[in-house]
C-alpha positions in Angstrom: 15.5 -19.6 4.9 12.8 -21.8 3.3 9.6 -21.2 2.1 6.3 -23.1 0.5 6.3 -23.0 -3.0 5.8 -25.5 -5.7 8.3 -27.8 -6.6 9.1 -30.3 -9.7 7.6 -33.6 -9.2 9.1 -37.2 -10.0 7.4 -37.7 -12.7 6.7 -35.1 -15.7 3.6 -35.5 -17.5 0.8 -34.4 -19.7 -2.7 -34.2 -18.1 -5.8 -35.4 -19.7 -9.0 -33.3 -19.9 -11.3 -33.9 -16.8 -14.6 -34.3 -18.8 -17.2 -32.0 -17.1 -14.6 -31.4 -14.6 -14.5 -35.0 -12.9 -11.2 -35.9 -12.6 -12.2 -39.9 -12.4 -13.9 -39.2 -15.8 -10.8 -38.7 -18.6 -10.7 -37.8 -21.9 -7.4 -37.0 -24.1 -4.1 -36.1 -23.1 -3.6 -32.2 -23.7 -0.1 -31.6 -24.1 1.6 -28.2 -22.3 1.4 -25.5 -24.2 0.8 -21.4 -23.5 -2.1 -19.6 -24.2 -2.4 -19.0 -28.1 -4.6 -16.3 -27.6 -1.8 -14.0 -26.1 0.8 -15.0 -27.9 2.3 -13.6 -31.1 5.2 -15.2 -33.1 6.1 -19.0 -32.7 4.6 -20.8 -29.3 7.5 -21.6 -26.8 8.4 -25.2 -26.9 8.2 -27.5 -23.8 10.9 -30.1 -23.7 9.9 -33.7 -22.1 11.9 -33.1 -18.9 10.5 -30.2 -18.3 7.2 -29.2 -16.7 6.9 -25.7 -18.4 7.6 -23.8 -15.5 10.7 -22.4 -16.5 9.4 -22.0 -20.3 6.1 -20.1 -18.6 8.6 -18.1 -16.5 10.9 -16.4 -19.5 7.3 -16.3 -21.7 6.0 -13.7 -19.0 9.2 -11.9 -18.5 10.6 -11.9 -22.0 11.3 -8.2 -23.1 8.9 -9.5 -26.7 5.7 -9.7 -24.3 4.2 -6.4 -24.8 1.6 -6.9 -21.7 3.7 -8.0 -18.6 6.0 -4.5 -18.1 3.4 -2.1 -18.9 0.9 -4.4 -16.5 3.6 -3.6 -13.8 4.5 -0.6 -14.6 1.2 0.8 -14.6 0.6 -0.9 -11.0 4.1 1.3 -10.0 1.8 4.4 -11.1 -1.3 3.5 -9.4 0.6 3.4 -6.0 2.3 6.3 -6.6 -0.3 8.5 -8.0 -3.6 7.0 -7.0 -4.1 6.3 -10.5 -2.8 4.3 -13.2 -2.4 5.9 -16.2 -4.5 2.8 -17.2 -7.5 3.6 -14.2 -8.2 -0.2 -14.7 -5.1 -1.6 -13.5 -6.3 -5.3 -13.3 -7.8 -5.3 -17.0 -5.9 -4.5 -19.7 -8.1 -5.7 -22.3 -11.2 -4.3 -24.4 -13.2 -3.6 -21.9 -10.8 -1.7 -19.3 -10.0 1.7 -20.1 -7.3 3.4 -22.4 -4.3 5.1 -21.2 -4.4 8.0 -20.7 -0.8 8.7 -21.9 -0.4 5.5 -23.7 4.1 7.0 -25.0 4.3 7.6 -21.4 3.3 4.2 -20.7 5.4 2.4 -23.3 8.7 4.6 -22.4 8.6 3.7 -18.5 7.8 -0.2 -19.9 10.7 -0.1 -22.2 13.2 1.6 -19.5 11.6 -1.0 -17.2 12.9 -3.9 -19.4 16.2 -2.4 -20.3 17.2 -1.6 -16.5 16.5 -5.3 -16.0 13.1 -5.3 -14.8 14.2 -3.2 -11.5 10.9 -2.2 -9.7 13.7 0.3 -7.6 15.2 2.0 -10.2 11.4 2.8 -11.9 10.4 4.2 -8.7 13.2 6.5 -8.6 12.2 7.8 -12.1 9.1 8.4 -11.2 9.8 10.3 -7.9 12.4 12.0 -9.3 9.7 13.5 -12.2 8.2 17.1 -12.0 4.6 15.0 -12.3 4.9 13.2 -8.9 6.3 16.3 -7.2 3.4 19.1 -7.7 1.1 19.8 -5.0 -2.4 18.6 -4.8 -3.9 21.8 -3.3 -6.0 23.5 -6.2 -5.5 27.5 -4.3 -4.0 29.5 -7.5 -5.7 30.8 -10.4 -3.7 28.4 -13.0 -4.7 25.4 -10.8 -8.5 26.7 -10.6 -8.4 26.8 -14.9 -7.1 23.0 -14.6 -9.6 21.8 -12.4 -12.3 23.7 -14.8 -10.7 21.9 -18.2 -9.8 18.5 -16.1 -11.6 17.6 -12.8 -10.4 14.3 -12.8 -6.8 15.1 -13.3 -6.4 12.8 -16.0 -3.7 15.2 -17.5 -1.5 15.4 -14.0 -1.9 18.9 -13.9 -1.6 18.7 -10.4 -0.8 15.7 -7.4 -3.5 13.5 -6.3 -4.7 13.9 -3.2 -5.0 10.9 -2.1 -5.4 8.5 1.9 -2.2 6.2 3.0 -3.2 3.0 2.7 -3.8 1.0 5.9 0.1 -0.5 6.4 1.2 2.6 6.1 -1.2 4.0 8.6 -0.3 1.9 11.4 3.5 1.8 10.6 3.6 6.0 10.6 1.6 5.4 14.1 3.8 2.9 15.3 6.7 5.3 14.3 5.7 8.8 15.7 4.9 6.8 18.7 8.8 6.1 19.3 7.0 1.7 19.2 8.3 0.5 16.1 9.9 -2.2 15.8 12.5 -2.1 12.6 13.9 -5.6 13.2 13.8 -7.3 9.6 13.2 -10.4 8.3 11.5 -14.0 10.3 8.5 -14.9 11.6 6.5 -13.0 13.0 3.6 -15.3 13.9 3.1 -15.8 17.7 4.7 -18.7 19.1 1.9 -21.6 19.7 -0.5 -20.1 17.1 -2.3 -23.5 16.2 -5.5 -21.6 14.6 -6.1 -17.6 13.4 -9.3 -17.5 15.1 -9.1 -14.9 18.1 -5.2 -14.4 17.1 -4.3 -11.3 18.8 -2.0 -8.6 16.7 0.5 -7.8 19.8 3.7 -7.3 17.9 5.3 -3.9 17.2 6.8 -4.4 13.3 6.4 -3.3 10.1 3.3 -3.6 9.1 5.1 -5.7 6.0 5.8 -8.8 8.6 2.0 -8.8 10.3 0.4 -12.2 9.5 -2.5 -11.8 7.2 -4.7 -14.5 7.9 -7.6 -16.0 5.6 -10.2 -14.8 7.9 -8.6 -12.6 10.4 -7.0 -9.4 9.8 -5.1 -6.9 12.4 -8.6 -4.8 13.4 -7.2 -1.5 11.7 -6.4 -3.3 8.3 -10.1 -4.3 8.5 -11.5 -0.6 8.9 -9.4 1.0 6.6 -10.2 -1.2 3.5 -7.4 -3.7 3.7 -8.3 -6.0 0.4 -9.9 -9.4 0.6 -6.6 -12.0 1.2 -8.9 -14.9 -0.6 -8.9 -12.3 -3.7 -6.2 -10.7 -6.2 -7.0 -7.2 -5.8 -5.0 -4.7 -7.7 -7.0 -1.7 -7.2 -8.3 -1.5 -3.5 -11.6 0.1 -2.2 -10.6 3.6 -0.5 -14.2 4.7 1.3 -14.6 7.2 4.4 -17.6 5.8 7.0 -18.3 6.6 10.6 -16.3 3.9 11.7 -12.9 4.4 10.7 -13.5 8.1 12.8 -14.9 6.1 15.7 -11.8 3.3 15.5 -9.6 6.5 16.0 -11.6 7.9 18.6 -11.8 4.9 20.9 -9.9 1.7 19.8 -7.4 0.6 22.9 -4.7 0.3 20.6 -5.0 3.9 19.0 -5.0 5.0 22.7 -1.8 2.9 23.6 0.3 5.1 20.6 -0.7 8.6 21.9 -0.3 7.9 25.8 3.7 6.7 24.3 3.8 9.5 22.2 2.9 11.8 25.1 5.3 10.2 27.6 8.2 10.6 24.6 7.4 14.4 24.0 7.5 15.2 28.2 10.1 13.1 29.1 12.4 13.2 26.4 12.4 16.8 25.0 12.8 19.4 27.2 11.2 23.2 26.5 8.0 24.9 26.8 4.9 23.4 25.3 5.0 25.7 22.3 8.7 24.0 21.5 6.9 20.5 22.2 3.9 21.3 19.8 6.0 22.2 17.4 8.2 19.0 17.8 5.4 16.7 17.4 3.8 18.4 14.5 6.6 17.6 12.5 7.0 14.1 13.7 3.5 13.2 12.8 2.6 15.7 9.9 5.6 16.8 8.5 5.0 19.9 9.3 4.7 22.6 11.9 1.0 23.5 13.4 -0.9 26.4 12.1 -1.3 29.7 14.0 -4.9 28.6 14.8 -3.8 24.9 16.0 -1.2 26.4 17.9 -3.6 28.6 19.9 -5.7 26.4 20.6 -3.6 23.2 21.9 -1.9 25.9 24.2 -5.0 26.9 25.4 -5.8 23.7 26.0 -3.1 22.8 28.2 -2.8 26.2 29.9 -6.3 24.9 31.6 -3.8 21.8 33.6 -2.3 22.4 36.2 -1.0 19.5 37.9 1.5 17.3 36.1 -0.4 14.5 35.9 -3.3 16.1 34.6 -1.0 18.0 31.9 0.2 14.7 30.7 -3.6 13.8 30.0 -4.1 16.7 27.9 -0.9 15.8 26.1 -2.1 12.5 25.2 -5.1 14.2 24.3 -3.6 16.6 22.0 -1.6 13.7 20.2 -4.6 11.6 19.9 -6.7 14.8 18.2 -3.8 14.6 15.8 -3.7 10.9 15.0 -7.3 11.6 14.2 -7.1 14.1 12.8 -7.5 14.7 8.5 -4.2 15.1 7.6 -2.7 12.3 9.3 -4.3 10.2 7.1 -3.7 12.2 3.6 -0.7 12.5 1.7 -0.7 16.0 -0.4 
């Protein structure tokens, strides 16, 4: 497999300034260095048959930079949490915000460097932590006195309650619809594609391998705050409008997944529609319906007679649930 990326040229050399940024007006040479600024101890030195690349490379991922593990680590957090322990995960200097558990930070840094920089393995210590498994729901009287002392939950007191960003969305649709397609690795750009304009978003995988175009996103990455691809964003816009309800109401696609998921649940699974209800709550919410959900989807299909018009109020019922809250929320 190949890939673009940049490459050493012929010939190695230093670049003079571009006075007032022309580059057919020079001034001196500037010879490669690093940014003294964030450096402490001796400067790294660049050989002459070497572009710096490699120097630039060990500089950023040298277990003596104090920035580049707790930068990543603290990105780990955000994604996991909905937070980082530094809320300003894309500025870590004076005027972002202190961490809020600044040991915590340095510990998961340090075991981040010494398990050889495995994003995996710092994962699994965080999942594995009493933090990351508490519920979000504030019901008892302990959780009430926490919410009273920390609304923002700055202390972890509790799990943040927080929306599944928009991959994840579309893969847990393309999932519970029995659609997805796990095939890994390759292009998955349509064959013939000469310009993204118009591009139509027809395949079925991972939500990893759909083309992210300049100026053309899969429709559902654009309502559900997909970040800019012409920006470095490490901390995306989460917002809740009228159109991201509608999207789920009436876009063709949304449609597609609960008329497949209803054809699955009838043709598939045999039993009464209480066993079938039951079935699907779990495949799409992790959990069974509530006495209240129950009753009313069963009333709702008791009203169908005919098969075919059954099989409408399933796809119904399964759309109500793609739409619904919870779907959407992870607790």
């Amino acid at each position: 497999p190949t890939a673009m990326a940049v490459a050493e040229g012929d010939t190695l050399a230093d670049i003079p300034i571009a006075l007032r940024g022309n580059v057919h007006h020079k001034g001196d040479l500037v010879r490669r260095g690093f940014l003294q600024a964030l450096t402490f101890g001796p400067m790294p030195t660049i050989g002459p048959k070497s572009s710096g690349r490699r120097e630039l490379a060990e500089w950023i991922a040298s277990a003596d930079n104090p920035l580049t593990a707790r930068v990543a680590v603290n990105r780990v957090w955000h994604h996991l949490f909905g937070a980082g322990l530094v809320r300003t995960v894309d500025n870590f200097g004076a005027t972002g915000e202190a961490p809020s558990h600044p040991e915590l930070l340095d510990y998961l840094a340090l075991r981040f460097i010494d398990k050889g920089w495995s994003l995996k393995m710092l994962i699994r210590e965080i999942v594995l932590s009493r933090a990351f498994q508490q519920a979000s729901a504030v019901s008892t009287e302990a959780t009430a006195a926490g919410l009273a002392v920390d609304p923002e939950n700055r202390l972890l007191w509790r799990q943040n309650r927080r929306r599944v960003d928009a991959e994840t969305l579309r893969d847990t649709m393309l999932l519970v619809s029995g659609q997805l397609d796990r095939t890994l690795y390759g292009n998955n750009i349509a064959k013939g594609t000469t310009i993204e304009r118009d591009y139509v978003f027809a395949d079925t995988r991972r939500s990893i391998y759909t083309p992210v175009f300049r100026n053309r996103l899969h429709e559902l990455f654009e309502v559900f705050d997909f970040p800019d691809p012409n920006m470095v964003v490490g901390k995306r816009n989460v917002s809740t409008v009228p159109t991201q309800a509608l999207y789920l109401m009436n876009n063709p696609w949304v449609l597609a997944q609960a008329k497949s998921m209803a054809d699955n649940l009838l043709k598939r699974h045999d039993g009464d529609d209480a066993g079938r209800l039951d079935l699907f709550y779990r495949q799409a919410l992790g959990r069974g319906p509530t006495d209240r959900e129950r009753a009313l989807a069963l009333a709702y299909l008791g009203r169908w007679g005919k098969a075919a018009d059954r099989r409408l109020a399933w796809e119904q019922i399964c759309q109500a649930v793609l739409a619904c809250v919870d779907f959407r929320y992870v607790d």
